[in-house]
N, CA, C, O and CB atoms as a CASP TS submission, in Angstrom:
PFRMAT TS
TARGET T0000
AUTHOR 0000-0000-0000
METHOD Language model
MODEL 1
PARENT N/A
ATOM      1  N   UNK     1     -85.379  57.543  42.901  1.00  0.00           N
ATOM      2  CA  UNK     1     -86.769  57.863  43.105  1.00  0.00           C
ATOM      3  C   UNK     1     -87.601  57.521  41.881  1.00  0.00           C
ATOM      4  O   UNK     1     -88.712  57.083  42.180  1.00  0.00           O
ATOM      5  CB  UNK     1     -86.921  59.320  43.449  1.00  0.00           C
ATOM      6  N   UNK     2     -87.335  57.612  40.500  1.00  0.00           N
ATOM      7  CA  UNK     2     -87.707  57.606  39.612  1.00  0.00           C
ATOM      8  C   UNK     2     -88.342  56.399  39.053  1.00  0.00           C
ATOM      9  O   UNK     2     -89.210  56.390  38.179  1.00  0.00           O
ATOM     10  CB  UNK     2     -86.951  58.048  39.151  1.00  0.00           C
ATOM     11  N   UNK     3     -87.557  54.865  39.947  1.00  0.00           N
ATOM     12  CA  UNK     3     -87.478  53.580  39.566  1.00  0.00           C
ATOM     13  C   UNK     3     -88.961  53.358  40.178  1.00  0.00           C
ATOM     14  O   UNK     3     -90.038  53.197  39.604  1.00  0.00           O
ATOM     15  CB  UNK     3     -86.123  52.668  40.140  1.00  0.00           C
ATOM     16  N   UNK     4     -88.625  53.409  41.545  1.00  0.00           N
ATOM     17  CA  UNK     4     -90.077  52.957  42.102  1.00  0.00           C
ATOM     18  C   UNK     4     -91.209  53.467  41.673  1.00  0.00           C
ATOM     19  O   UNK     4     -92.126  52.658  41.531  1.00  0.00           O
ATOM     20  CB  UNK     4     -90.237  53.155  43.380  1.00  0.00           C
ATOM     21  N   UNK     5     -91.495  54.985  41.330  1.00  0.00           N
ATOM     22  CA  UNK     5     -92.069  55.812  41.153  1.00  0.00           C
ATOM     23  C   UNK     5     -93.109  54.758  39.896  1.00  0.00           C
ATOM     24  O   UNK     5     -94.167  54.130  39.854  1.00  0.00           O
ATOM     25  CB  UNK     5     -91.118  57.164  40.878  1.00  0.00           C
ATOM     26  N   UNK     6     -91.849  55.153  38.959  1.00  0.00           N
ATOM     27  CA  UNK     6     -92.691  54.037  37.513  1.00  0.00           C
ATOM     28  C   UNK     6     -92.921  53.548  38.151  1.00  0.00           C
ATOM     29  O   UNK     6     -93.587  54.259  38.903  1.00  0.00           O
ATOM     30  CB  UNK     6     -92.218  53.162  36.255  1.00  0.00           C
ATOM     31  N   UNK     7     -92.817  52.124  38.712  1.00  0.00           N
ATOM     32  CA  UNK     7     -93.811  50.977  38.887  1.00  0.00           C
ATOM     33  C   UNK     7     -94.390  51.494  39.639  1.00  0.00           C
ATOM     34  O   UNK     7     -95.147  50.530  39.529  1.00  0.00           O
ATOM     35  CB  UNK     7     -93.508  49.670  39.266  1.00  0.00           C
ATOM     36  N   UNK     8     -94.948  52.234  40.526  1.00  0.00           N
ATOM     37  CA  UNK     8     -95.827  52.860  41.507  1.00  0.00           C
ATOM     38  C   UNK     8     -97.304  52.984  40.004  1.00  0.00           C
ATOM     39  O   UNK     8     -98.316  52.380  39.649  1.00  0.00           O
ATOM     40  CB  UNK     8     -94.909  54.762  42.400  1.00  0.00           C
ATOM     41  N   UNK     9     -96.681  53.884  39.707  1.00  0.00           N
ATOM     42  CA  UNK     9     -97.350  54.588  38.217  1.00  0.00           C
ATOM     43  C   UNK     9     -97.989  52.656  37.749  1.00  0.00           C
ATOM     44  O   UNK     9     -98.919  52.028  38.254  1.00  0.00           O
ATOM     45  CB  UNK     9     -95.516  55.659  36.609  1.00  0.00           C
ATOM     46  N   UNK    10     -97.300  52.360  36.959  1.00  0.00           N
ATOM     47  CA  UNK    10     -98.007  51.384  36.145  1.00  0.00           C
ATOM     48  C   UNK    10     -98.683  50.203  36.893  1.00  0.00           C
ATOM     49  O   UNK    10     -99.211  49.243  36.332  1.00  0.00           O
ATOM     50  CB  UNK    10     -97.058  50.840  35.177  1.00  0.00           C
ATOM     51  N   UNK    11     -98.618  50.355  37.923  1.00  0.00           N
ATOM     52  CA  UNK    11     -99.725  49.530  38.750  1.00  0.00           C
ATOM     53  C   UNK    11    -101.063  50.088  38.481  1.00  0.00           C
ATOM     54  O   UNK    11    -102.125  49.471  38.393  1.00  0.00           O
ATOM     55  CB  UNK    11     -99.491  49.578  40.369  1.00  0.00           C
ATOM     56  N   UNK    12    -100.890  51.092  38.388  1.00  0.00           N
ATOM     57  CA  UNK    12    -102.599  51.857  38.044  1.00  0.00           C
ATOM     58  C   UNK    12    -103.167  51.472  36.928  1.00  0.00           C
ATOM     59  O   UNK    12    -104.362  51.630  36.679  1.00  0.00           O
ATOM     60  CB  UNK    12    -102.687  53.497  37.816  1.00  0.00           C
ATOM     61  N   UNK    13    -102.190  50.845  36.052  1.00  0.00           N
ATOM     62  CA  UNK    13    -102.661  50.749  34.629  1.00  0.00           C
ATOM     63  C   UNK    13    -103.760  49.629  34.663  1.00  0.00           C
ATOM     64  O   UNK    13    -103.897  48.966  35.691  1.00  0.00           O
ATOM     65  CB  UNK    13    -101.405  50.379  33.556  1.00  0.00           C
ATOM     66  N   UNK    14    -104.624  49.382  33.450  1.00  0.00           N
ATOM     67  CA  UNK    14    -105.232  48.588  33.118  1.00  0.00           C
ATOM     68  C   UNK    14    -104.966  47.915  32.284  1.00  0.00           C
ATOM     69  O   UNK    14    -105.417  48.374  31.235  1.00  0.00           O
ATOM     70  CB  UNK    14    -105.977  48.848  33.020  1.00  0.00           C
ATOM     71  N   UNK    15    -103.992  46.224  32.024  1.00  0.00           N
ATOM     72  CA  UNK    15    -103.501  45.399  31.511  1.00  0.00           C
ATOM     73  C   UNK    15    -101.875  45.190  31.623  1.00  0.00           C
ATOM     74  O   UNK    15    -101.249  45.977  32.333  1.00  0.00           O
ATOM     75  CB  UNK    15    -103.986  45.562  30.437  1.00  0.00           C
ATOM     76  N   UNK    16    -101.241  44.224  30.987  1.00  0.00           N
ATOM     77  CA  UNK    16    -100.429  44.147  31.391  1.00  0.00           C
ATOM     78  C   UNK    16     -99.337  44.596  30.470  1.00  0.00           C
ATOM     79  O   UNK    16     -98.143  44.469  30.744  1.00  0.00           O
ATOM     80  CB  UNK    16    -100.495  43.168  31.857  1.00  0.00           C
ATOM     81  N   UNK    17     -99.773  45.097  29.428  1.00  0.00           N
ATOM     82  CA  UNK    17     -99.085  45.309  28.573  1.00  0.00           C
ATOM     83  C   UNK    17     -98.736  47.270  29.115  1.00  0.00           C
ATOM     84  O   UNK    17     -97.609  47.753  29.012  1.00  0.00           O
ATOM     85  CB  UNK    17     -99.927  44.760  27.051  1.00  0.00           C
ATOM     86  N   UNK    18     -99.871  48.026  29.612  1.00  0.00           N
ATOM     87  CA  UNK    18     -99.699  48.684  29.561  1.00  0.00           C
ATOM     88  C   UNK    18     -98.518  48.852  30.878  1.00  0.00           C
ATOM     89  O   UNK    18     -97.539  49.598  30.891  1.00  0.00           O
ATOM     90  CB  UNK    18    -100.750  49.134  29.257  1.00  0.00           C
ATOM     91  N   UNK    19     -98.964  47.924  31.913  1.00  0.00           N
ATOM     92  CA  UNK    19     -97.824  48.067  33.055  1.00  0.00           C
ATOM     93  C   UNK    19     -96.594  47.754  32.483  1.00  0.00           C
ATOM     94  O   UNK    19     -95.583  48.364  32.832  1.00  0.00           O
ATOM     95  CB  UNK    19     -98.003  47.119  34.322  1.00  0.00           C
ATOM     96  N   UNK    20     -96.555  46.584  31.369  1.00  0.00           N
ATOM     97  CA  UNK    20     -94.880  46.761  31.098  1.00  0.00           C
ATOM     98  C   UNK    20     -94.538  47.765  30.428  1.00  0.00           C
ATOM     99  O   UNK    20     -93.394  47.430  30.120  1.00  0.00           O
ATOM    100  CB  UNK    20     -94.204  45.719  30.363  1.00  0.00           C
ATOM    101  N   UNK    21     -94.735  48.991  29.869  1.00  0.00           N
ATOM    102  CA  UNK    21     -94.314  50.138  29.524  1.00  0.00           C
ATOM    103  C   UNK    21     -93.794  50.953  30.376  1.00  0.00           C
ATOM    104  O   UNK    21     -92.844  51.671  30.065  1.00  0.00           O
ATOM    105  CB  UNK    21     -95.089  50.662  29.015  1.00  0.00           C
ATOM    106  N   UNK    22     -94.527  50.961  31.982  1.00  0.00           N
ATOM    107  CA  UNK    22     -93.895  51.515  32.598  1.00  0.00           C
ATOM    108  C   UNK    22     -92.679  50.603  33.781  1.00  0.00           C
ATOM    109  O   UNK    22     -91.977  50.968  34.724  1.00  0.00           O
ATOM    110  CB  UNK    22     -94.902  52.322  33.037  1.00  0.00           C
ATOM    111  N   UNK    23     -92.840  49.789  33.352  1.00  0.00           N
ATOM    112  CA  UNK    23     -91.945  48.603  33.839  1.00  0.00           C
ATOM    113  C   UNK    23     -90.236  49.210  32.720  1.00  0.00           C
ATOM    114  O   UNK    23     -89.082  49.272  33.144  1.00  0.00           O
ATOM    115  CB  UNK    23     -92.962  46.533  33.223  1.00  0.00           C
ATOM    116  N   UNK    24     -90.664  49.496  31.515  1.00  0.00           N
ATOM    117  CA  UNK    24     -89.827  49.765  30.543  1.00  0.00           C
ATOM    118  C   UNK    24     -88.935  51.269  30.573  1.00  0.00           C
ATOM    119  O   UNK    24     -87.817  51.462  30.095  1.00  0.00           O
ATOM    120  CB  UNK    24     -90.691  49.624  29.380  1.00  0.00           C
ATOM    121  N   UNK    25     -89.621  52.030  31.135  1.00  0.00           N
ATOM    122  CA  UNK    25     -89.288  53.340  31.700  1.00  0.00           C
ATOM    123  C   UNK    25     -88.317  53.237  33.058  1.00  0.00           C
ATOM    124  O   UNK    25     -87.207  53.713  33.297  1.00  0.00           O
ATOM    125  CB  UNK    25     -90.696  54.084  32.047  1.00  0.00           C
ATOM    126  N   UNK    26     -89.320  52.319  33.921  1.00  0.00           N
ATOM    127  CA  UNK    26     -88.158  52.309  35.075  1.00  0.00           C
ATOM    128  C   UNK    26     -87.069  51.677  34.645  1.00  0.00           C
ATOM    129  O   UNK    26     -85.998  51.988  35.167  1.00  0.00           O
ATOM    130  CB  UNK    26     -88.515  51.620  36.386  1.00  0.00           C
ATOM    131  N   UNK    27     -87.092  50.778  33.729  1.00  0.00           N
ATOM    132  CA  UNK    27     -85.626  50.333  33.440  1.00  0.00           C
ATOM    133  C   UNK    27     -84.409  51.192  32.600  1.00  0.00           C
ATOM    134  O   UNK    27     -83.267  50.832  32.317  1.00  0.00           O
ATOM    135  CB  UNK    27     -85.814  49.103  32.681  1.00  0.00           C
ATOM    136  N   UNK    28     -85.007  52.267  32.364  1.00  0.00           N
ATOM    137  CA  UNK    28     -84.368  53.040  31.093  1.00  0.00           C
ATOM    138  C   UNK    28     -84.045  53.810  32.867  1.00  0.00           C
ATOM    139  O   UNK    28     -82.852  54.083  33.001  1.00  0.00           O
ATOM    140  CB  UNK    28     -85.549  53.962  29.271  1.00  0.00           C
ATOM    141  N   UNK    29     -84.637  54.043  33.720  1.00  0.00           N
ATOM    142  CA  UNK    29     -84.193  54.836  34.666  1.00  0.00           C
ATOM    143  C   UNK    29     -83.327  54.285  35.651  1.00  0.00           C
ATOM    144  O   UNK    29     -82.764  54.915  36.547  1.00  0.00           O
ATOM    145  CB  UNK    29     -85.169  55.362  35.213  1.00  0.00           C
ATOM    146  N   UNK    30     -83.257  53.003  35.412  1.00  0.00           N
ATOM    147  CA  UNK    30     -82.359  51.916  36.283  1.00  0.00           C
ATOM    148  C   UNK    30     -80.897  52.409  35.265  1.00  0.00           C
ATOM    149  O   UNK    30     -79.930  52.709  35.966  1.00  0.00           O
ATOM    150  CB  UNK    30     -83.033  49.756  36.144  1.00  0.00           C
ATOM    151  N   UNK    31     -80.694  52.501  33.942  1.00  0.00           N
ATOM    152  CA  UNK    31     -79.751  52.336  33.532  1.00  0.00           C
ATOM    153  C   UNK    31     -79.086  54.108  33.800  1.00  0.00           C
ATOM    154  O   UNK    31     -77.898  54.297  34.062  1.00  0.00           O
ATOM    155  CB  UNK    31     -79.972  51.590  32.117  1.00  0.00           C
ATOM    156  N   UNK    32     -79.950  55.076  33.690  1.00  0.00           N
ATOM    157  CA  UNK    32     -79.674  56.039  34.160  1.00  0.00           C
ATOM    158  C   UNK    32     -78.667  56.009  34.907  1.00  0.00           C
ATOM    159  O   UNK    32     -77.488  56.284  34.686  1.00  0.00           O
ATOM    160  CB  UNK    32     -80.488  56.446  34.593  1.00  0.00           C
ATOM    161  N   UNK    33     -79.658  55.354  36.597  1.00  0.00           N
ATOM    162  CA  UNK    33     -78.472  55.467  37.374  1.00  0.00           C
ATOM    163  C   UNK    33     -77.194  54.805  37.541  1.00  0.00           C
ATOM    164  O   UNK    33     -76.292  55.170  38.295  1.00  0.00           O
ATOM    165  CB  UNK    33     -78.801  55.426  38.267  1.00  0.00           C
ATOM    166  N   UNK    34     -77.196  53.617  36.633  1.00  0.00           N
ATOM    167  CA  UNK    34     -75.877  53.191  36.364  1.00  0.00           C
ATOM    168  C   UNK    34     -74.836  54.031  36.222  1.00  0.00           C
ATOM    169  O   UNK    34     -73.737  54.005  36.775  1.00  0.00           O
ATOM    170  CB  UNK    34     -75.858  52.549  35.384  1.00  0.00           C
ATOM    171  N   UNK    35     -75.385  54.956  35.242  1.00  0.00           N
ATOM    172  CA  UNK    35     -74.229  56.457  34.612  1.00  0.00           C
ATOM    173  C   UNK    35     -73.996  57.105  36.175  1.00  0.00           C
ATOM    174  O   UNK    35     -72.812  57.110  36.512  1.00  0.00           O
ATOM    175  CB  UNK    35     -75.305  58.099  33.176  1.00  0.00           C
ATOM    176  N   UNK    36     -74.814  57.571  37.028  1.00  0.00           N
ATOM    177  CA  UNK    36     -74.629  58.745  37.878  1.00  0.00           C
ATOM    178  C   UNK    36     -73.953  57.934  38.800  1.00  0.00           C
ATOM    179  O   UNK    36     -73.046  58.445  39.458  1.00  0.00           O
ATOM    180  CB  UNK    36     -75.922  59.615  38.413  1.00  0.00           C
ATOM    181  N   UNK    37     -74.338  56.373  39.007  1.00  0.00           N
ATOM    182  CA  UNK    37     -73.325  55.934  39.865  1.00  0.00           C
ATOM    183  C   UNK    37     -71.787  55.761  39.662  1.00  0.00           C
ATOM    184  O   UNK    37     -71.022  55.478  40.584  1.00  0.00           O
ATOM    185  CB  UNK    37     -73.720  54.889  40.171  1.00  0.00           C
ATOM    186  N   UNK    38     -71.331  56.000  38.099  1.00  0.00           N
ATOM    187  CA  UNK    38     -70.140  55.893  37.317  1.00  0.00           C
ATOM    188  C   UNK    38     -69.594  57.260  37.991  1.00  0.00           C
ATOM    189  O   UNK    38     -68.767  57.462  38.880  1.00  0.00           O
ATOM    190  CB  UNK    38     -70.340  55.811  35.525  1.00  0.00           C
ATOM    191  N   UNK    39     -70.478  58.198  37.122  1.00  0.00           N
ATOM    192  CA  UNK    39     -69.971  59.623  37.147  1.00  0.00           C
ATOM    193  C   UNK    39     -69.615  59.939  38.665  1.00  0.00           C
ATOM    194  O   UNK    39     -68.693  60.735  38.843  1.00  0.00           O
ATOM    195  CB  UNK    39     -71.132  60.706  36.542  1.00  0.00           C
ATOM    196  N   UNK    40     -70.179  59.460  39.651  1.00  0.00           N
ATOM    197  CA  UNK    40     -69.704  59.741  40.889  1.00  0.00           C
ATOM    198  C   UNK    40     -68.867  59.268  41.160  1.00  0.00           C
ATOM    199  O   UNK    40     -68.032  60.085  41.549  1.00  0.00           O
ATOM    200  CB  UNK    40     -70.273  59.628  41.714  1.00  0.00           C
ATOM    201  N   UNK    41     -68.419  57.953  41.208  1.00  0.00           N
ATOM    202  CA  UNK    41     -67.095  57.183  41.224  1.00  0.00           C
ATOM    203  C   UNK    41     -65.992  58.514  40.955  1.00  0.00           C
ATOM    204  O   UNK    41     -65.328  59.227  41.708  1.00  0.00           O
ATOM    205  CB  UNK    41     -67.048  55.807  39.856  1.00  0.00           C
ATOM    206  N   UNK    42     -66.209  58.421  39.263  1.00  0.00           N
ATOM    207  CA  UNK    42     -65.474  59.515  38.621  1.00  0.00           C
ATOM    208  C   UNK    42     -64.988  60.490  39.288  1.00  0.00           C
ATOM    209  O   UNK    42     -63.786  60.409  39.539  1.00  0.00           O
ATOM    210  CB  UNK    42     -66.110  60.076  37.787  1.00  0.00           C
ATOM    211  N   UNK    43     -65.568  61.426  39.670  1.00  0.00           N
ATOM    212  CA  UNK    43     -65.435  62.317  40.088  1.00  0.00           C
ATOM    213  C   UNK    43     -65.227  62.167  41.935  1.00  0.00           C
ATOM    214  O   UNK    43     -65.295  63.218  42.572  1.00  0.00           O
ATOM    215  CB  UNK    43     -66.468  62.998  39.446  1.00  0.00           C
ATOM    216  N   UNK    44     -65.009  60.997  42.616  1.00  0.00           N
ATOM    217  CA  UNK    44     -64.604  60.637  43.339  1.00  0.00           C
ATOM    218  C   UNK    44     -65.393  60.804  45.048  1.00  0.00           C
ATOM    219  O   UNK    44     -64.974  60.548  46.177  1.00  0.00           O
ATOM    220  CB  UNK    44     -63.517  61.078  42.951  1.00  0.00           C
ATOM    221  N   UNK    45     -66.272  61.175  44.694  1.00  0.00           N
ATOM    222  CA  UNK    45     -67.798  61.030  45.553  1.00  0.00           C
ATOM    223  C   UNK    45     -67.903  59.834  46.434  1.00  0.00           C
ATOM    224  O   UNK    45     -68.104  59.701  47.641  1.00  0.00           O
ATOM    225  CB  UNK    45     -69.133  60.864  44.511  1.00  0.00           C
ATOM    226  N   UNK    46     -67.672  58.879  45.299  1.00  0.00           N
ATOM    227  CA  UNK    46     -68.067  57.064  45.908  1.00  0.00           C
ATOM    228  C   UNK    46     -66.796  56.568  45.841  1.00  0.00           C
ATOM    229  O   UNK    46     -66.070  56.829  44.882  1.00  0.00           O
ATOM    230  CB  UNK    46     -69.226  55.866  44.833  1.00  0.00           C
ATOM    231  N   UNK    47     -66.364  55.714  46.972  1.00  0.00           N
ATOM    232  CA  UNK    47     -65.675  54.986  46.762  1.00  0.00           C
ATOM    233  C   UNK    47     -65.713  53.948  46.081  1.00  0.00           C
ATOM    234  O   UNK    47     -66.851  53.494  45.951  1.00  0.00           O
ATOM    235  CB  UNK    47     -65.424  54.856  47.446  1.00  0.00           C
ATOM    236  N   UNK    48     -64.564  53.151  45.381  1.00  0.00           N
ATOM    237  CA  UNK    48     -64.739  52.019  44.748  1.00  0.00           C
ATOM    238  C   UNK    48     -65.601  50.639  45.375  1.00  0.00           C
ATOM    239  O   UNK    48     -66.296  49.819  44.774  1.00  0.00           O
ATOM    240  CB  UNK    48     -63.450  51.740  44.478  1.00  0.00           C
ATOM    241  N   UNK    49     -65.239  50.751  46.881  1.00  0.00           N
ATOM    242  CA  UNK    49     -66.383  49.255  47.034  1.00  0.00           C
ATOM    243  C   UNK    49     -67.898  50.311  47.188  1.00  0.00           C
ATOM    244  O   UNK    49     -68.879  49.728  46.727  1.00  0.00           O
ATOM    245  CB  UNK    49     -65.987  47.867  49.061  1.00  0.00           C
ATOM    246  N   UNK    50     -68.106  51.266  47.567  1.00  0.00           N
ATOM    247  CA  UNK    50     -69.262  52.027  47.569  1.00  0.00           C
ATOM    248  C   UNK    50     -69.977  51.552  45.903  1.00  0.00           C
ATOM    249  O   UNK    50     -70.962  50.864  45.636  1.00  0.00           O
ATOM    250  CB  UNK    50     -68.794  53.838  47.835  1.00  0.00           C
ATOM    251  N   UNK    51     -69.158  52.142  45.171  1.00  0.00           N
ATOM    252  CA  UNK    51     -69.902  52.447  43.652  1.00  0.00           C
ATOM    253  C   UNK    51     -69.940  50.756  43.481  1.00  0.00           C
ATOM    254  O   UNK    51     -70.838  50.457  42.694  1.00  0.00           O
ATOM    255  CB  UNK    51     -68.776  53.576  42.141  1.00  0.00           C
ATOM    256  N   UNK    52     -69.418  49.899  43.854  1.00  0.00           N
ATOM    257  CA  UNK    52     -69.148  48.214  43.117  1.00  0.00           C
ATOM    258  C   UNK    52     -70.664  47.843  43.889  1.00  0.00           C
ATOM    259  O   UNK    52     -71.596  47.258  43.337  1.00  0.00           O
ATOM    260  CB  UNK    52     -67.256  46.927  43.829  1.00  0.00           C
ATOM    261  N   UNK    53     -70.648  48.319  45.236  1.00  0.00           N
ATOM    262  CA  UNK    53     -72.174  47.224  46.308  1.00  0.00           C
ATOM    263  C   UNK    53     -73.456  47.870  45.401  1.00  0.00           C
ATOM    264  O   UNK    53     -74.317  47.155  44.890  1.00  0.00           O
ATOM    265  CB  UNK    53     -72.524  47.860  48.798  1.00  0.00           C
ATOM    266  N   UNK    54     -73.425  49.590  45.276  1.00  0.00           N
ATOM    267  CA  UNK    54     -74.662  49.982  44.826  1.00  0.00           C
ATOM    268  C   UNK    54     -74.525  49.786  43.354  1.00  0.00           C
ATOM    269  O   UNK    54     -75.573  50.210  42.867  1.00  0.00           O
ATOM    270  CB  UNK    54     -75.052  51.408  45.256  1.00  0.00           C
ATOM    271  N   UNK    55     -73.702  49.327  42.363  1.00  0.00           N
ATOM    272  CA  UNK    55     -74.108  49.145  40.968  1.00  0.00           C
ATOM    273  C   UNK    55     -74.048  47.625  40.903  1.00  0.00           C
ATOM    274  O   UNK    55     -73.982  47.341  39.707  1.00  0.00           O
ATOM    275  CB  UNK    55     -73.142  49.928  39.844  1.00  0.00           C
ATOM    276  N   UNK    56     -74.041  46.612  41.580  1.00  0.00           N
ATOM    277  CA  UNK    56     -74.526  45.346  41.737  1.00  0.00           C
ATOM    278  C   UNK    56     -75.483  45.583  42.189  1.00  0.00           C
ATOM    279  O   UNK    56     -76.100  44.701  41.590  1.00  0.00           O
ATOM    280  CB  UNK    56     -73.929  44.458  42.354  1.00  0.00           C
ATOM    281  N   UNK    57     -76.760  46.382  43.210  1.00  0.00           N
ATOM    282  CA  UNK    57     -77.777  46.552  43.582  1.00  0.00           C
ATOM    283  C   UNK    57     -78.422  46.936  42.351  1.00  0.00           C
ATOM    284  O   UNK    57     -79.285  46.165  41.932  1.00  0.00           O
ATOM    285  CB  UNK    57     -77.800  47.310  44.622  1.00  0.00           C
ATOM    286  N   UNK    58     -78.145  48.080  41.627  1.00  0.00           N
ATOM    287  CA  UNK    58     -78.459  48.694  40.335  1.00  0.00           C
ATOM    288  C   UNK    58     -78.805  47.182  39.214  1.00  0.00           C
ATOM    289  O   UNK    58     -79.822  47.013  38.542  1.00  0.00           O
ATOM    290  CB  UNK    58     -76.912  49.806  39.805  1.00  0.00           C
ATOM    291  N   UNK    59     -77.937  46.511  39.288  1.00  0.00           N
ATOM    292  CA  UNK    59     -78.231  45.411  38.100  1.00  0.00           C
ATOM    293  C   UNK    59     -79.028  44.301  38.662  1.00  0.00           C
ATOM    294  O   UNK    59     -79.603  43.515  37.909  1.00  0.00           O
ATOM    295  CB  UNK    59     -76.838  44.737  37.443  1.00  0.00           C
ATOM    296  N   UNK    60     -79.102  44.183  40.113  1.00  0.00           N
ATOM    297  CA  UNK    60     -80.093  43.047  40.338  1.00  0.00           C
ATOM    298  C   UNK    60     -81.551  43.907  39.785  1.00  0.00           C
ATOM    299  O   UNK    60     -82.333  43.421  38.969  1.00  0.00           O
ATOM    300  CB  UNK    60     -80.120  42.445  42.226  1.00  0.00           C
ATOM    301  N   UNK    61     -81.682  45.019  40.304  1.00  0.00           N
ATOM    302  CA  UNK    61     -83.552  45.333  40.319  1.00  0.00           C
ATOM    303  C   UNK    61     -83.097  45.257  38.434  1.00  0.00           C
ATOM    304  O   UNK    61     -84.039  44.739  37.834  1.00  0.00           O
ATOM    305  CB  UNK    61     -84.516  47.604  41.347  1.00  0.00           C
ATOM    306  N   UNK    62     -82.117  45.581  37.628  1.00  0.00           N
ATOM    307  CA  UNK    62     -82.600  45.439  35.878  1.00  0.00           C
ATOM    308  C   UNK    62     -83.160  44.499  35.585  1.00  0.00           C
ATOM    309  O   UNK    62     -84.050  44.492  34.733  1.00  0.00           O
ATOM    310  CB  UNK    62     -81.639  45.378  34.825  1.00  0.00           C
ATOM    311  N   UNK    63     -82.628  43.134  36.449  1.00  0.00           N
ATOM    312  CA  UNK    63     -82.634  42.015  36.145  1.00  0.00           C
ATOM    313  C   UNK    63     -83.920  41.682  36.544  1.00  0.00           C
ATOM    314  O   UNK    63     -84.748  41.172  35.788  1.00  0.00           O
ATOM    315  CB  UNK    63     -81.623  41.330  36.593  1.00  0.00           C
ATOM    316  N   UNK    64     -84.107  41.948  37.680  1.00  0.00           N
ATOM    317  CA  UNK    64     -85.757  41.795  38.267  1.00  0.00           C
ATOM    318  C   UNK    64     -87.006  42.255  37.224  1.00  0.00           C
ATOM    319  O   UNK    64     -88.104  41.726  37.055  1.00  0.00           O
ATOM    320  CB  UNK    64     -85.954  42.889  39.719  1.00  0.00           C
ATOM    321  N   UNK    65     -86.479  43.303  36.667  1.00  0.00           N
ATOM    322  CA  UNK    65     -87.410  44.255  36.253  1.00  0.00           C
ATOM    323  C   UNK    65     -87.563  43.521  34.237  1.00  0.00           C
ATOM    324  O   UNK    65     -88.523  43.335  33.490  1.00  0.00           O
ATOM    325  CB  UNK    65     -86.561  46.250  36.624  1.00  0.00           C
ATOM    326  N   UNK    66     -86.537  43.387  34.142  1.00  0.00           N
ATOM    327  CA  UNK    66     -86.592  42.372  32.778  1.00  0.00           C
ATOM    328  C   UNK    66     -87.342  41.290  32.972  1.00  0.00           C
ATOM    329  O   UNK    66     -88.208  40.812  32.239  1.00  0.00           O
ATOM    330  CB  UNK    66     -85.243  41.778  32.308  1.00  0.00           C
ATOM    331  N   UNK    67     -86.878  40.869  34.208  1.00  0.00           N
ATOM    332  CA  UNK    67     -87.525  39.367  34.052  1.00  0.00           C
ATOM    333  C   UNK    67     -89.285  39.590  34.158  1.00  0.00           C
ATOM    334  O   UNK    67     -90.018  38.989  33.373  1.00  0.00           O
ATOM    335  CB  UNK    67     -86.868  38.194  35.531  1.00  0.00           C
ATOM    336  N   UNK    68     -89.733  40.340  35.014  1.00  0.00           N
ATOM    337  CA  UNK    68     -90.968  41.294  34.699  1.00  0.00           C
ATOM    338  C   UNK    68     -91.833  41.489  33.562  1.00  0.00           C
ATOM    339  O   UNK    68     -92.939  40.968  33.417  1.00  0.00           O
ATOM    340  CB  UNK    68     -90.605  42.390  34.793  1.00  0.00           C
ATOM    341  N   UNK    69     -91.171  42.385  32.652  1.00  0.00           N
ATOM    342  CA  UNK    69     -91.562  42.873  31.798  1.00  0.00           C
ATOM    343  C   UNK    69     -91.578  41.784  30.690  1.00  0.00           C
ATOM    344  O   UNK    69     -92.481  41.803  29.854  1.00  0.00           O
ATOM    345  CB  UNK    69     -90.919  43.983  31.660  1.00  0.00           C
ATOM    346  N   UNK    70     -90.578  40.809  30.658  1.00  0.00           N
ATOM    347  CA  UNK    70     -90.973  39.395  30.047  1.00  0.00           C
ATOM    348  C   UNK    70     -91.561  38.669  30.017  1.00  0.00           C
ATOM    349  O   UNK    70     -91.725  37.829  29.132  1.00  0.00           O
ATOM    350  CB  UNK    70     -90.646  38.783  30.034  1.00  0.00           C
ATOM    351  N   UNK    71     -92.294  38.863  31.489  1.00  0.00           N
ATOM    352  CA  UNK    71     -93.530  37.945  31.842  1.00  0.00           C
ATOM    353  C   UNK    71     -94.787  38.363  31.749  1.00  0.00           C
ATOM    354  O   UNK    71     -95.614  37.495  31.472  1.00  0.00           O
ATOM    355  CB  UNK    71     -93.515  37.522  33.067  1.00  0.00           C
ATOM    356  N   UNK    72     -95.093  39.251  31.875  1.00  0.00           N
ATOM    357  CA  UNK    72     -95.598  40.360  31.585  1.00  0.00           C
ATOM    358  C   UNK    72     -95.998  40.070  29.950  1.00  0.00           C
ATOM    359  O   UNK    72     -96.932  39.280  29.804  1.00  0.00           O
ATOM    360  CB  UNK    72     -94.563  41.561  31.960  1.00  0.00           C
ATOM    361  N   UNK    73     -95.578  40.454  29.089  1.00  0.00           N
ATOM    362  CA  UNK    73     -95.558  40.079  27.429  1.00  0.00           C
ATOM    363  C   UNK    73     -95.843  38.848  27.215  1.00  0.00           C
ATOM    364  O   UNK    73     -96.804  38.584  26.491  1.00  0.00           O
ATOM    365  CB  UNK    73     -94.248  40.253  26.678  1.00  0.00           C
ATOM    366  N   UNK    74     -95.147  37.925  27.740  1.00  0.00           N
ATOM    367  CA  UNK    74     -94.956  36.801  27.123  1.00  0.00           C
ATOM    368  C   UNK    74     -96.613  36.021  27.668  1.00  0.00           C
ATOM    369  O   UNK    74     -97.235  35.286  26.901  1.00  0.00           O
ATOM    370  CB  UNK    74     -93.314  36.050  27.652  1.00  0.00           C
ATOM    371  N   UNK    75     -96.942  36.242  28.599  1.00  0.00           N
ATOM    372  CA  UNK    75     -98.417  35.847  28.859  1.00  0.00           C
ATOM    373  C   UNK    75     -99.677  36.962  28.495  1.00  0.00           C
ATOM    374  O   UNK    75    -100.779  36.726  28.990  1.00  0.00           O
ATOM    375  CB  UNK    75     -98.490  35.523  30.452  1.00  0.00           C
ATOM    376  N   UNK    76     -99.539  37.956  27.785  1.00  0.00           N
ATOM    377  CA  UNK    76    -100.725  38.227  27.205  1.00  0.00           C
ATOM    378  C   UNK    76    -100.969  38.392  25.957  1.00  0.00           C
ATOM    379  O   UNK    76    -102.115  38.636  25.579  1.00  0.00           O
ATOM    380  CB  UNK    76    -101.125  39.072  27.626  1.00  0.00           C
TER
END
């Protein structure tokens, strides 16, 4: 919830610098759930192809969201 949320949030902003901050947050919250998708594994919640499909989902939106926040910077 937290991921979309930020970018929900920094769409409101005014510039682009300020949207990649919250572009920067959702990613700190992308990596979050990396952990909770571990810790569930762990603790045996998720199965192994379960935890493998949703933490390859988990690293495409990082990747999305980097590539973002790079573009973002790098043009203003």
């Amino acid at each position: 919830m937290s991921i979309p949320a930020n970018i929900a949030e920094g769409c409101g902003c005014n510039g682009n610098r300020e949207f990649a901050r919250f572009l920067e947050i959702a990613l700190r919250s992308a990596s979050e759930t990396e952990y909770y998708l571990l810790l569930s594994q762990d603790l045996r919640y998720l199965s192994t192809k379960t935890y493998e499909e949703l933490n390859n989902q988990v690293t495409e939106v990082k990747r999305m969201l980097t590539r973002l926040i790079q573009k973002l910077t790098t043009d203003s």
